[in-house]
OpenMM code with the backbone's topology and positions (N, CA, C; nanometers):
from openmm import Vec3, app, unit

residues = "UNK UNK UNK UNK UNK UNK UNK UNK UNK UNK UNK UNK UNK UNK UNK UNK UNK UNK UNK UNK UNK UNK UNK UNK UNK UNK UNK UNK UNK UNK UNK UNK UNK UNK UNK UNK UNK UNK UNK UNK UNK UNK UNK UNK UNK UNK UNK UNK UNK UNK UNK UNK UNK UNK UNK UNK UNK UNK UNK UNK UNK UNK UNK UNK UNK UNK UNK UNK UNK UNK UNK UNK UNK UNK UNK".split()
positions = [
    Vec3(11.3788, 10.9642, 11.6947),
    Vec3(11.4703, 11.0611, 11.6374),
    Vec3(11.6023, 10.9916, 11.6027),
    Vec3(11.7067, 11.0491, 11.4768),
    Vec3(11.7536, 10.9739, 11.4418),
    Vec3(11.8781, 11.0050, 11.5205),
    Vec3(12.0155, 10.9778, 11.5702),
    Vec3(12.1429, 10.9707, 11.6405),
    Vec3(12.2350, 11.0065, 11.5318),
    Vec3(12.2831, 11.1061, 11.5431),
    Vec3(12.4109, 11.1509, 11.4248),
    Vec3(12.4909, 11.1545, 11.5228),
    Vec3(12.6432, 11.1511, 11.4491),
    Vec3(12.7915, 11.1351, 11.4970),
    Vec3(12.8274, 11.2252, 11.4310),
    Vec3(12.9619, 11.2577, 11.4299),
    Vec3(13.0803, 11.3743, 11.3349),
    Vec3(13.1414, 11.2971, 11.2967),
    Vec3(13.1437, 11.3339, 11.1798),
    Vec3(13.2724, 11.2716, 11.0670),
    Vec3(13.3402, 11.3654, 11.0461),
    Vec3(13.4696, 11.4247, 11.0088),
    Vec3(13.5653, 11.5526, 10.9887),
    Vec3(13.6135, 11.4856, 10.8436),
    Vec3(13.6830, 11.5691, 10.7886),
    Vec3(13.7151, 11.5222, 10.6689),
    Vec3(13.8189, 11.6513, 10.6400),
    Vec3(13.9032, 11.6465, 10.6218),
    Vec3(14.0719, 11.7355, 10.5816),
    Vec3(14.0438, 11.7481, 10.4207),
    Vec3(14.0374, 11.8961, 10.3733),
    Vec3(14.0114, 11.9733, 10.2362),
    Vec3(14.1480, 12.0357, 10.2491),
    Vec3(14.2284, 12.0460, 10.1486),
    Vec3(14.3419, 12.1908, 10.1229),
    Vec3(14.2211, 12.3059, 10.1305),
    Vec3(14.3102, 12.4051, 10.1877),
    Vec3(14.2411, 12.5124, 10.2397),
    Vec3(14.1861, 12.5725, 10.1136),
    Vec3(14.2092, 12.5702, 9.9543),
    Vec3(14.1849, 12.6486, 9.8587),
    Vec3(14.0677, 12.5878, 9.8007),
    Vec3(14.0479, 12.4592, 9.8646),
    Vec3(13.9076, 12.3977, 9.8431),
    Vec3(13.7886, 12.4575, 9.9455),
    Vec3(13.8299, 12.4916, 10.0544),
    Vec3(13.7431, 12.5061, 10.1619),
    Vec3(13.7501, 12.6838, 10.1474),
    Vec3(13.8155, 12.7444, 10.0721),
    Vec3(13.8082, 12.9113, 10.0691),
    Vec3(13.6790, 12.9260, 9.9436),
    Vec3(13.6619, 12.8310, 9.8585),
    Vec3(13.6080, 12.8133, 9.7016),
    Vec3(13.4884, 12.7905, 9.7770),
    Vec3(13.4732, 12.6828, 9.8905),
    Vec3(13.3507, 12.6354, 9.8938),
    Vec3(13.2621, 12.7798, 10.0047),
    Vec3(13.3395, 12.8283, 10.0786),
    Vec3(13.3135, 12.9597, 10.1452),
    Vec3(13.2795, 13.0854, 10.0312),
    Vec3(13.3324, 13.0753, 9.9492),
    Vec3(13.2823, 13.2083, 9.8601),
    Vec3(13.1530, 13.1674, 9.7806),
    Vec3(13.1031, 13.0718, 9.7401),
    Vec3(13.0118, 13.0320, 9.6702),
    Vec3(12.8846, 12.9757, 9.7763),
    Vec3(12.9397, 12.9712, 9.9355),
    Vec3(12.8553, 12.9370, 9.9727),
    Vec3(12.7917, 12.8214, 9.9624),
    Vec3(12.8735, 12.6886, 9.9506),
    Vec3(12.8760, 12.5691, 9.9270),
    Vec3(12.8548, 12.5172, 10.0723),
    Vec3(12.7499, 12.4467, 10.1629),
    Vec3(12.7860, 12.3673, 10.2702),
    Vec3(12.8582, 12.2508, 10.2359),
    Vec3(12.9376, 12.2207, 10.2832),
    Vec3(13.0402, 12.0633, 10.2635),
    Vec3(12.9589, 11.9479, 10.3376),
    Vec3(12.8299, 11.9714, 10.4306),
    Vec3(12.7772, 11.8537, 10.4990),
    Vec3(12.6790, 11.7670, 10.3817),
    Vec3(12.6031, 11.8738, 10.3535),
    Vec3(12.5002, 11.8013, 10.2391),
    Vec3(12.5843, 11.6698, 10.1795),
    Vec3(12.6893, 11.7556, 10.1169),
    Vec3(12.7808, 11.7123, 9.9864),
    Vec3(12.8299, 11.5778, 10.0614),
    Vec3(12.8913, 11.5919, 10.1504),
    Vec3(12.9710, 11.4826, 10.1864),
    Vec3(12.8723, 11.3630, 10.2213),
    Vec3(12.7251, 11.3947, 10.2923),
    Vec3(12.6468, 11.2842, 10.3595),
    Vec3(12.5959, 11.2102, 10.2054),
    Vec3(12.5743, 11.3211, 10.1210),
    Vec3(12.5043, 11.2736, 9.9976),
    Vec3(12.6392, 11.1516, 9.9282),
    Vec3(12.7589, 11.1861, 9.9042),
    Vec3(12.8636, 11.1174, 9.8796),
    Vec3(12.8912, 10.9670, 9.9496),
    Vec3(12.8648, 10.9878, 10.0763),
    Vec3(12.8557, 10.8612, 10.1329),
    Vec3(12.7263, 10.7738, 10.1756),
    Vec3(12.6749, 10.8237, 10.1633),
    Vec3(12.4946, 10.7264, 10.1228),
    Vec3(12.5431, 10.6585, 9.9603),
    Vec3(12.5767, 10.7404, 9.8899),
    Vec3(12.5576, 10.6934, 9.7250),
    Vec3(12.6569, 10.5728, 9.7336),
    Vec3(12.8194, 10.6159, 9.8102),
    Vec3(12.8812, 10.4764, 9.8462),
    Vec3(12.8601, 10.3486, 9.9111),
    Vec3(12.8007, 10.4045, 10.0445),
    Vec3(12.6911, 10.2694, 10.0810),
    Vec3(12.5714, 10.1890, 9.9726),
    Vec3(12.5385, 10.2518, 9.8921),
    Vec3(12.4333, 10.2405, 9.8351),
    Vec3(12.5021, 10.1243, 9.7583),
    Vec3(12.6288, 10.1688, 9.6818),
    Vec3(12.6752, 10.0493, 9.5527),
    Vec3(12.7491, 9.9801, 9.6288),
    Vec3(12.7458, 9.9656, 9.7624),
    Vec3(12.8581, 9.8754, 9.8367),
    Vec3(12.7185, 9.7521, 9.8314),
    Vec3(12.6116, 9.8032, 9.8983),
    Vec3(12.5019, 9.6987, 9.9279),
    Vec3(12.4592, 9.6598, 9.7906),
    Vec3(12.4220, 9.7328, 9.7135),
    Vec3(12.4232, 9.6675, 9.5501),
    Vec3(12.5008, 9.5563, 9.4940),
    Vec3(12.6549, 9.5827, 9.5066),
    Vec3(12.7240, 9.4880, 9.5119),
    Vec3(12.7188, 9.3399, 9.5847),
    Vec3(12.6895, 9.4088, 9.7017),
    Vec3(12.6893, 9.2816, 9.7787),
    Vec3(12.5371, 9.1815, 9.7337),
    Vec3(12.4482, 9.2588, 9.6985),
    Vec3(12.3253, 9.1433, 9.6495),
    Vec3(12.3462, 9.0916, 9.5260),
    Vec3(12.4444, 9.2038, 9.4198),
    Vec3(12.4445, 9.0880, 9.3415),
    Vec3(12.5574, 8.9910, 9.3244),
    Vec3(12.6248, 8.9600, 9.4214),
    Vec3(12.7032, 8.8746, 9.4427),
    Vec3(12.6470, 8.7437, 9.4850),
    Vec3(12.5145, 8.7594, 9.5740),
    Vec3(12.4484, 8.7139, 9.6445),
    Vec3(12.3583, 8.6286, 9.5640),
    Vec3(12.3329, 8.6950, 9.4478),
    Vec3(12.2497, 8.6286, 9.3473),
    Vec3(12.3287, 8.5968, 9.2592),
    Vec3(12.4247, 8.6002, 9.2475),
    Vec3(12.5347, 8.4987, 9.1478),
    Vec3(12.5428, 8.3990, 9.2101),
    Vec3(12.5577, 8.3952, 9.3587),
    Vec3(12.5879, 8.2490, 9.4399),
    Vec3(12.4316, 8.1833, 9.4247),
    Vec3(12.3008, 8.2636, 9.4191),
    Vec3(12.2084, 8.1346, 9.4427),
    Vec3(12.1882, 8.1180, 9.3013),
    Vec3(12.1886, 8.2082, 9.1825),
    Vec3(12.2248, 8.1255, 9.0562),
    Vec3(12.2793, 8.0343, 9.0357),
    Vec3(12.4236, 8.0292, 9.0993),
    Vec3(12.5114, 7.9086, 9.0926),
    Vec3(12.4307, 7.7890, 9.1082),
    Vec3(12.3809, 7.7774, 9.2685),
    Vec3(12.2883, 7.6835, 9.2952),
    Vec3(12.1910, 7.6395, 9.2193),
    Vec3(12.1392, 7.7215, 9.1874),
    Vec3(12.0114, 7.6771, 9.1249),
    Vec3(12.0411, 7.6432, 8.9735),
    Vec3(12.1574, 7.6696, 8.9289),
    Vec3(12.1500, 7.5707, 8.7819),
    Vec3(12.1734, 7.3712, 8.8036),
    Vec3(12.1351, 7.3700, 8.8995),
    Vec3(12.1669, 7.2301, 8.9218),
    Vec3(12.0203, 7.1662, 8.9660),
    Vec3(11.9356, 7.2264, 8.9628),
    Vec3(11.8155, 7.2253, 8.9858),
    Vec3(11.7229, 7.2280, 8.8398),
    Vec3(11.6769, 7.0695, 8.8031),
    Vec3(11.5710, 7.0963, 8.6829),
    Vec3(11.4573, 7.1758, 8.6907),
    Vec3(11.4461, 7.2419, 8.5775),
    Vec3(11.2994, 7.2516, 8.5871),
    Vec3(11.1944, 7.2056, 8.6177),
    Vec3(11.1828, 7.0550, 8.6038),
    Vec3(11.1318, 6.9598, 8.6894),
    Vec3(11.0641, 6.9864, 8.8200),
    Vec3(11.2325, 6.9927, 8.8847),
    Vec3(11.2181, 6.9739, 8.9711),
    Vec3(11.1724, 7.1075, 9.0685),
    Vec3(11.1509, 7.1953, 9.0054),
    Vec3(11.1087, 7.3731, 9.0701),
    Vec3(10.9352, 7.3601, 9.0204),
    Vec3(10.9127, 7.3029, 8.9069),
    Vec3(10.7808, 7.3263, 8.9473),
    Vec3(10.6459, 7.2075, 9.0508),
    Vec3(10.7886, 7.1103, 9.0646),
    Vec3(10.7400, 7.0161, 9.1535),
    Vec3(10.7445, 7.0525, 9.3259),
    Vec3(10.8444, 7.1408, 9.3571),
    Vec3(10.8640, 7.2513, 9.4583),
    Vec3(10.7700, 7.3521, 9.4976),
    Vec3(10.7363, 7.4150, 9.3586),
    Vec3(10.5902, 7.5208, 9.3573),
    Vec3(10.5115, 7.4608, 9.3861),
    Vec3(10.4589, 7.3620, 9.3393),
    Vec3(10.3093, 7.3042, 9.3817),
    Vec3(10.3053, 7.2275, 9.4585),
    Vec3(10.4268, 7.1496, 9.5212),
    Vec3(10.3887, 7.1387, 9.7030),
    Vec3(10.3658, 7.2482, 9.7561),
    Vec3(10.4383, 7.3605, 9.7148),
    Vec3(10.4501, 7.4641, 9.8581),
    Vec3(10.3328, 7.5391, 9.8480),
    Vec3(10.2488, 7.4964, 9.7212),
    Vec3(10.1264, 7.5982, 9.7185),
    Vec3(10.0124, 7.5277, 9.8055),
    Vec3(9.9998, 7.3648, 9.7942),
    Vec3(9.8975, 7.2669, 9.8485),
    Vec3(9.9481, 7.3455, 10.0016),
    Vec3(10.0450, 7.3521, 10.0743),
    Vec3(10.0292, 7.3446, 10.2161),
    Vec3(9.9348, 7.4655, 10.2512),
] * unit.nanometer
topology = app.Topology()
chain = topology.addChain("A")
for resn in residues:
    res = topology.addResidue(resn, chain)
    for name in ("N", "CA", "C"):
        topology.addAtom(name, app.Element.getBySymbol(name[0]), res)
């Protein structure tokens, strides 16, 4: 089972009267809001990740990658 915590989060009250008349829960909204931020934080971070082994690897012939492949396939 999964372990949840409380997060609180401070609305002006004319946001939180709007979301009471329409019957809006604010939990959905907010968990959905911060998954989608985690989401492009880790996005970010891989493709940063793959700019750095791009970097690397333009220094690497072609040559020399398919001479890499077919050792690593013989073992």
């Amino acid at each position: 089972m999964q372990e949840y915590i409380t997060v609180s989060v401070k609305v002006p009250r004319r946001l939180k009267e709007l979301l009471d008349k329409y019957g809006i829960r604010p939990g959905p909204l907010v968990r959905q809001a911060l998954e989608e931020e985690v989401r492009k934080a880790v996005l970010r971070e891989l493709e940063d990740e793959i700019k750095g082994i791009s970097e690397e690897m333009q220094g690497i012939s072609d040559e020399e990658v398919v001479r890499l492949i077919r050792e690593d396939r013989r073992r």
